[in-house]
N, C-alpha and C positions, 0 to 999 in steps of 0.2 A: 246344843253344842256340848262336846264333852272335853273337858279340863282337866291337869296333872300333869305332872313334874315326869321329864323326861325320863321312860321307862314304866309309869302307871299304868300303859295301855289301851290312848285314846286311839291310836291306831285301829289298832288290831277291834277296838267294840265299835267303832261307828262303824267299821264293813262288817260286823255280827251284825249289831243292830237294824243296816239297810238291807241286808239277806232278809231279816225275817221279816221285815216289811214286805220284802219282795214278791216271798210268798205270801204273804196274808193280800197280796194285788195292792195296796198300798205305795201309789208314785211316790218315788222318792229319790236323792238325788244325795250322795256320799260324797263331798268336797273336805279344804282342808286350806291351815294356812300355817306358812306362809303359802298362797295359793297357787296355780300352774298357769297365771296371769305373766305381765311380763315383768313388775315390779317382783312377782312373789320368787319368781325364776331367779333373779337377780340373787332376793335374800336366799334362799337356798344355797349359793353359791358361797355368800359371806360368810354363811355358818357354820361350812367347811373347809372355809380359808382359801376357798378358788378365788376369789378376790377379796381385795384388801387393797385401804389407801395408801397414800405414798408416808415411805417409812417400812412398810410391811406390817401393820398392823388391821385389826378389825377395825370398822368404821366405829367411833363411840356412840352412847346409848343414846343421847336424844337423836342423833343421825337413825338411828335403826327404828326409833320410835318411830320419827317421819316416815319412814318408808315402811314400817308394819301399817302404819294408820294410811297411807296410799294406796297399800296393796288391797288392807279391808275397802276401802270403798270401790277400787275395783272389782275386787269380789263380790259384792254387794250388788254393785249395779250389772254386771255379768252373768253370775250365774245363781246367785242367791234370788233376788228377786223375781228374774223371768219363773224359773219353777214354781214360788209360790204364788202368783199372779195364775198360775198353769191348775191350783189348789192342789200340787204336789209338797211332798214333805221334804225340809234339808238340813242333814246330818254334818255341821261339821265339825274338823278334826280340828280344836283350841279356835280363838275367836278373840274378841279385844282383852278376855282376861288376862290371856297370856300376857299381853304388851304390858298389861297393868302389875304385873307379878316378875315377868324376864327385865323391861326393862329400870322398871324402879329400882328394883333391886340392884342391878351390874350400875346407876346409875353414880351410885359413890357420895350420892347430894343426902339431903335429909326427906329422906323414903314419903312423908305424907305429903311436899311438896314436889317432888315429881310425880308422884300419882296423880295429884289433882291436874299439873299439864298435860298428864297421858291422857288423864281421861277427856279433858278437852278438845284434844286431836281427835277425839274417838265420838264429838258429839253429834255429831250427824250419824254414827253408824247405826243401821235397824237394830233396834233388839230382840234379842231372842228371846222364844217361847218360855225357853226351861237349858238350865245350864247345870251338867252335869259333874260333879267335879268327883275324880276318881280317886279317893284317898290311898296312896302305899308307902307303906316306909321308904326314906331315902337310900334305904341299905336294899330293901329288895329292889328300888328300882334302879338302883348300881348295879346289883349283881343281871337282871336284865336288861340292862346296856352292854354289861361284859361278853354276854352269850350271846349277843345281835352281831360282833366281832365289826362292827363297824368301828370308823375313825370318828374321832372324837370331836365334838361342835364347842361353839364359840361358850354353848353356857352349860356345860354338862360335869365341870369341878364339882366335887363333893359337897364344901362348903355353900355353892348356889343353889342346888339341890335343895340341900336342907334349908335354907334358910324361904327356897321356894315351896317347901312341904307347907312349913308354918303359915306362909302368905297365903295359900290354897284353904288350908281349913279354917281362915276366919275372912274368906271372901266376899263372905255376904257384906260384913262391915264395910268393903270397901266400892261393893254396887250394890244399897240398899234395896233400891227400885225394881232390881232382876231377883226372878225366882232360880233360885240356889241349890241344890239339891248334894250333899256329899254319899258318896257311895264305898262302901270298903272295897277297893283293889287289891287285896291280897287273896291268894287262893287261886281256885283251876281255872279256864276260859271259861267254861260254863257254867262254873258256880256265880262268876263275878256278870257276865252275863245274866243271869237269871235277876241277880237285884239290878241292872240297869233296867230291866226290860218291864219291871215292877214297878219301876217309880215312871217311867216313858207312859203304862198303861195307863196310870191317874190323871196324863197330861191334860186339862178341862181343853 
């Protein structure tokens, strides 16, 4: 799974990553969440304010929680499992850290008691192998959100940002049990590339 704050670049290195599996003949299988399931479909929409509840506002955070932790199990039992079951590999783009970082934070409550709900919601989901979280300044990855020239989503304010930078480099704290892995996101595709694909190699 790979992790960061909007503009880091999970994008763009899990379809690096599944290429070069691709060629090295390595089945593998590049997903993503919120996912192209039909709950994921939904939040896709919420997140650029195609829907909204009555009032016109976004759904609040434990509502999005619910439905991020819906959509993972979807995910999960859809298309995550059938591949590895297949002893294919799968790449996806953020996974329950997100929920654990987006919505704690937008939650407004006292951050280590809604993490502990989120993660609750999330206690059936598989865990992954290796979680990779992509460290970059909140400022670089503002300025590569400016140049994607896209409209702006529910959690892409500056201030959530940063304060989702900080959540991301001490993650580990927050899922002891999962192997953790941060990687510097600043720099070219393929310099930042070359350390993911470094730490992926050691994967036991």
């Amino acid at each position: 799974m790979l992790e960061g704050i909007d503009g880091a670049g999970t994008t763009t290195h899990v379809a690096r990553l599944a290429s070069r599996l691709r060629e090295a003949r390595v089945p593998v299988r590049a997903t993503r969440e919120p996912s192209d399931g039909p709950v994921g479909t939904m939040i896709r929409q919420m997140l650029t304010g195609r829907i909204v509840v009555p009032g016109g506002r976004a759904p609040g955070w434990a509502s999005m929680a619910l439905l991020f932790a819906a959509d993972r199990m979807d995910h999960v039992e859809s298309e995550i499992e059938p591949v590895l079951a297949d002893g294919g590999v799968v790449l996806s783009d953020r996974y329950d850290a997100s929920s654990l970082g987006y919505q704690s934070i937008s939650s407004g409550h006292e951050v280590p008691a809604a993490i502990e709900w989120i993660r609750s919601l999330n206690r059936y989901a598989r865990r992954p192998d290796l979680t990779i979280v992509l460290d970059v300044s909140p400022e670089v990855a503002a300025e590569r959100r400016a140049v994607r020239g896209e409209a702006a989503q529910l959690y892409d304010q500056n201030e959530v940002q940063r304060a989702l930078a900080v959540f991301y480099r001490h993650l580990a704290t927050h899922m002891p049990n999962d192997r953790i892995v941060l990687v510097d996101g600043d720099g070219g595709i393929d310099e930042v590339h070359e350390r993911i694909w470094e730490v992926f190699c050691v994967l036991d």
